[in-house]
C-alpha positions in Angstrom: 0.0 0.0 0.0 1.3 3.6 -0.9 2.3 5.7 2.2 0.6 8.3 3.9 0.9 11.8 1.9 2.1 14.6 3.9 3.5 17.5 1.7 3.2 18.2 -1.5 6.9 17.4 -2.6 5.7 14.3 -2.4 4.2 14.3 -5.5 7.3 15.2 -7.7 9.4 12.6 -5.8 6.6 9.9 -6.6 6.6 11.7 -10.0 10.0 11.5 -11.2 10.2 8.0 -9.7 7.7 6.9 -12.2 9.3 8.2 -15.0 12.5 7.1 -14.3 11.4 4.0 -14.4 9.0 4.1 -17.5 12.2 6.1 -19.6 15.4 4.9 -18.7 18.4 7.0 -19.8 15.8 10.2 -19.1 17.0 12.8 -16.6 14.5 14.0 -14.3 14.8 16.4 -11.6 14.9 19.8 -10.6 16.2 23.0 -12.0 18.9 22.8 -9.7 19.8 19.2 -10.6 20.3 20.5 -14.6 23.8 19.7 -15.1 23.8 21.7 -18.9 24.0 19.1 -21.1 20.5 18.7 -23.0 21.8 15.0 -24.0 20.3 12.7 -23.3 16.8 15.0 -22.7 16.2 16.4 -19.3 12.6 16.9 -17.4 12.4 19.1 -14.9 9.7 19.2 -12.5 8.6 22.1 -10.1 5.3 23.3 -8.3 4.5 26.3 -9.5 0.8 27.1 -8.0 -0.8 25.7 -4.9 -5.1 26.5 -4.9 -7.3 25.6 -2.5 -9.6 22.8 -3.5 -12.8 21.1 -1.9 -11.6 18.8 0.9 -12.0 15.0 0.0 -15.1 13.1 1.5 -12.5 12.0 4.8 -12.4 16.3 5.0 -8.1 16.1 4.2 -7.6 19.8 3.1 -7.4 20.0 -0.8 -4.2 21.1 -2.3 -4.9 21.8 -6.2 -1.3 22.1 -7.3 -0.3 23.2 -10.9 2.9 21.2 -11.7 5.0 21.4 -14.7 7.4 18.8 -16.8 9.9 20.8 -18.8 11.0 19.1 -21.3 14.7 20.6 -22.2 16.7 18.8 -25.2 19.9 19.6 -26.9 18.0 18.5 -30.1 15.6 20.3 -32.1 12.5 21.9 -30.8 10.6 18.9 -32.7 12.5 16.5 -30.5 11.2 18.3 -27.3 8.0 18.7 -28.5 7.9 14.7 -29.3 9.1 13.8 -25.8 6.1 16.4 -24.6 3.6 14.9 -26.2 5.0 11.2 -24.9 5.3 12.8 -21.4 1.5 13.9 -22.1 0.1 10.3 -22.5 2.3 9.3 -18.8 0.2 11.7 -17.1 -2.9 11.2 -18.6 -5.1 9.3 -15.2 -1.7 8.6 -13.4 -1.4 9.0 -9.7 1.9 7.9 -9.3 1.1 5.1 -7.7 -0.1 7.6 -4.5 -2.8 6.6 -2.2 -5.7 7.0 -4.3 -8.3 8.8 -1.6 -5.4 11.1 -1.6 -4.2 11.8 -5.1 -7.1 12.7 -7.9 -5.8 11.7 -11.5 -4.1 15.2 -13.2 -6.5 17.9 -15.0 -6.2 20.7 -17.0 -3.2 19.3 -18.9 -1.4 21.5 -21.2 1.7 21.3 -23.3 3.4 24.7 -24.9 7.0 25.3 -26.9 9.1 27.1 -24.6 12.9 27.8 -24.6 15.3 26.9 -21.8 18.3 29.6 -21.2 21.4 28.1 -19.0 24.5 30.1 -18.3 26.3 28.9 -21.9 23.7 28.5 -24.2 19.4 28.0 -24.6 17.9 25.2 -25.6 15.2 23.7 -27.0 12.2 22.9 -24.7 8.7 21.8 -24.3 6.5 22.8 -21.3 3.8 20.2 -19.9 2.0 21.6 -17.1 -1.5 20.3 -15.3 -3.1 19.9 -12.0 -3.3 17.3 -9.6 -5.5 17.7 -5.8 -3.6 16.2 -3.3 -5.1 15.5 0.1 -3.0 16.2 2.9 -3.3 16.3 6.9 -5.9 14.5 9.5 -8.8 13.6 8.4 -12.0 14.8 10.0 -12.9 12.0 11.7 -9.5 11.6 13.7 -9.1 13.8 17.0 -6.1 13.4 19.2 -7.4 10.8 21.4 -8.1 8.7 18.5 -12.1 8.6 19.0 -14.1 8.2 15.9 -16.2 11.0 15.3 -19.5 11.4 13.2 -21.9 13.9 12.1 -24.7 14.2 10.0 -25.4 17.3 7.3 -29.0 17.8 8.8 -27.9 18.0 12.2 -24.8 20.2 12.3 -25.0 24.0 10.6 -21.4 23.3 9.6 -20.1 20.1 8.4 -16.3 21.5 8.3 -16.4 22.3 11.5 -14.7 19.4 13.6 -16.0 20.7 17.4 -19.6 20.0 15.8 -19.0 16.0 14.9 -19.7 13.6 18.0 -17.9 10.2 19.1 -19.4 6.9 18.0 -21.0 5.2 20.3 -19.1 2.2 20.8 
């Protein structure tokens, strides 16, 4: 079973996990990781956004993140646009083998030409961005003292609010 989610770089570590290991010989990592040669291809993830979402059904705090795969090649900007559109059908309903009730499949996928500038020279490059919710924290029915707790919509004037759910009756 996947582990627990907690943060949200989570996600790019489960990310470039899976891609290592669906494209061998890709490098995947961070901008900081770029080591200025675009052969073989790089991808490089980051978070750029972080919106509040609707909490999941346990009431985990949504985290709608926008992430991005850029796609940076020494080749031509055909190659990197190639590689996008491979990347594109990887993230297509993939949760990166997260905890389902915590990990929605991506939305809003979107791939763009871009260019890639290092300190000796640009390159050519292909930007993939999308979305993907993540639910993180307690959930709702946990408290500190480990009693289940339950409420029902007709009886409470707040179902968010945790001080209004009562223990199970065990």
């Amino acid at each position: 079973m996947p582990a627990v989610l907690e943060k949200p770089s989570q996600l790019l570590t489960a990310i470039a996990e899976t891609l290592r290991t669906a494209m061998p010989g890709l490098n995947v990592g961070s901008l900081q990781d770029f080591n200025d040669i675009g052969d073989p291809p790089w991808v490089l993830l980051a978070i750029e956004r972080d919106a509040v979402g609707q909490r999941s059904s346990e009431g985990r705090i949504a985290h709608a993140l926008t992430v991005s795969l850029q796609v940076v090649s020494s080749g031509t900007a055909s190659t990197a646009c190639d590689l996008g559109c491979e990347l594109k059908q990887r993230v297509v309903d993939n949760r990166w083998n997260l905890p389902g009730d915590q990990c929605d499949p991506p939305t809003y996928i979107d791939g763009v030409a871009s260019t890639f500038g290092s300190e000796t020279r640009a390159y050519a490059a292909w930007t993939l961005s999308f979305t993907q919710t993540l639910y993180l924290g307690p959930t709702l029915l946990e408290d500190p003292l480990g009693i289940p707790k339950f409420a029902r919509t007709w009886e409470v004037s707040d179902i968010d609010d945790p001080d209004q759910y009562t223990a199970l009756e065990g």
